[in-house]
BADOPA-312070 format. One record per residue (C-alpha): residue number from 1; residue in three letters; x, z, y. Coordinates in steps of 0.25 Angstrom, whole numbers, plus 5000, padded with zeros to 4 digits. Layout:
BEGIN
[NUM,"ALA",[X,Z,Y]]
...
REM end
This chain:
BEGIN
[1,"UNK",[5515,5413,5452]]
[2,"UNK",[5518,5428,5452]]
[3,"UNK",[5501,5430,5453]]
[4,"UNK",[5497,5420,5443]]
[5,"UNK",[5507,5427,5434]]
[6,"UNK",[5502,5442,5437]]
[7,"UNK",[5488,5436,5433]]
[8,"UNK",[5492,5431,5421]]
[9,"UNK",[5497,5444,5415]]
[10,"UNK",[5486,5451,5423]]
[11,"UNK",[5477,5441,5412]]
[12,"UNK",[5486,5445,5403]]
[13,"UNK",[5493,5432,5401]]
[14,"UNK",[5506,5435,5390]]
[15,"UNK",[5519,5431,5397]]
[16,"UNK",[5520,5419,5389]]
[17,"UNK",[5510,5411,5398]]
[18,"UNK",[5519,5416,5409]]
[19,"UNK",[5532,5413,5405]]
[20,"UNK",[5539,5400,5399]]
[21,"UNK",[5544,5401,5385]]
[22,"UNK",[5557,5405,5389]]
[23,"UNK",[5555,5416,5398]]
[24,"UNK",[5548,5422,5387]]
[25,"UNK",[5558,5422,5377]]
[26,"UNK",[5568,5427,5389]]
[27,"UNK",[5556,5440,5391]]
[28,"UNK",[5558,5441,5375]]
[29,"UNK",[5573,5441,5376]]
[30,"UNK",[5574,5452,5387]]
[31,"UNK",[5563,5460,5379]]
[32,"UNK",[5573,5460,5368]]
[33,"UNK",[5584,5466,5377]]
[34,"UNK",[5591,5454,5379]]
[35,"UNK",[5601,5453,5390]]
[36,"UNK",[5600,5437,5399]]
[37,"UNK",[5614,5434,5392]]
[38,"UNK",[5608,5438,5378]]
[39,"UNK",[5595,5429,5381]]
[40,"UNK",[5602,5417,5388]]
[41,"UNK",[5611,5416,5375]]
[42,"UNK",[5600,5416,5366]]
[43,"UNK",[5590,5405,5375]]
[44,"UNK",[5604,5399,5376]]
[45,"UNK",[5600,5403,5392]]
[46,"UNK",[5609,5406,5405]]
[47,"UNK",[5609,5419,5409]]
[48,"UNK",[5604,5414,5423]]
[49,"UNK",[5593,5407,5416]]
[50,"UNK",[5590,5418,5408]]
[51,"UNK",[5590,5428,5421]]
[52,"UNK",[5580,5417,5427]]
[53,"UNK",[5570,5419,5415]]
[54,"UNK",[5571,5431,5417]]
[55,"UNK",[5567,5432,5431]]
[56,"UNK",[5555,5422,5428]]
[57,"UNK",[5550,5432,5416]]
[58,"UNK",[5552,5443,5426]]
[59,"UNK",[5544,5436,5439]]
[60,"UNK",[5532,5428,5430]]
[61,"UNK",[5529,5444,5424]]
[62,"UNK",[5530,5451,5436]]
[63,"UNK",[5540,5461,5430]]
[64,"UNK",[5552,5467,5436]]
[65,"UNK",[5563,5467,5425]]
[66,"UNK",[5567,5465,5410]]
[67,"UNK",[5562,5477,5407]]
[68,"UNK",[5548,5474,5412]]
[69,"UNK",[5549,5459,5404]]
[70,"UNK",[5554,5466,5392]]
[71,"UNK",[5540,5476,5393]]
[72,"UNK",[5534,5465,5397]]
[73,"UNK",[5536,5457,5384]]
[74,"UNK",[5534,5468,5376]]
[75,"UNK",[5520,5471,5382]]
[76,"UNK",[5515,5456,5382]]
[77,"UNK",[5521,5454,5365]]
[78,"UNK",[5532,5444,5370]]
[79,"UNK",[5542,5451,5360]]
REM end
């Protein structure tokens, strides 16, 4: 998965196609700044669920931290 992935941003794929609705308005949240309890109130979300979005967003991107997703949005006109 993590190769088919690495090729489609290599093809320069936008994340959408990568990621499910949902995960990308997570990504559009944490570019905001938003903490996991500020995003799981406003997708009316867990905090666990939110962490586990979060960890997808991270793993499908190949990207090491909030920070990185944050640029990554940014970079790829998500926000």
């Amino acid at each position: 998965m993590r190769e088919a992935v690495i090729a489609a941003l290599a093809a320069g794929a936008p994340a959408p196609d990568l990621l499910t609705p949902r995960e990308t308005e997570v990504l559009r949240l944490i570019s905001a700044g938003a903490t996991n309890r500020e995003i799981a109130a406003r997708l009316y979300l867990s905090e666990g669920t939110v962490r586990n979005h979060i960890s997808r967003v991270l793993s499908r991107l190949g990207l090491r931290d909030r920070t990185q997703a944050a640029l990554y949005a940014r970079d790829n006109a998500l926000i």
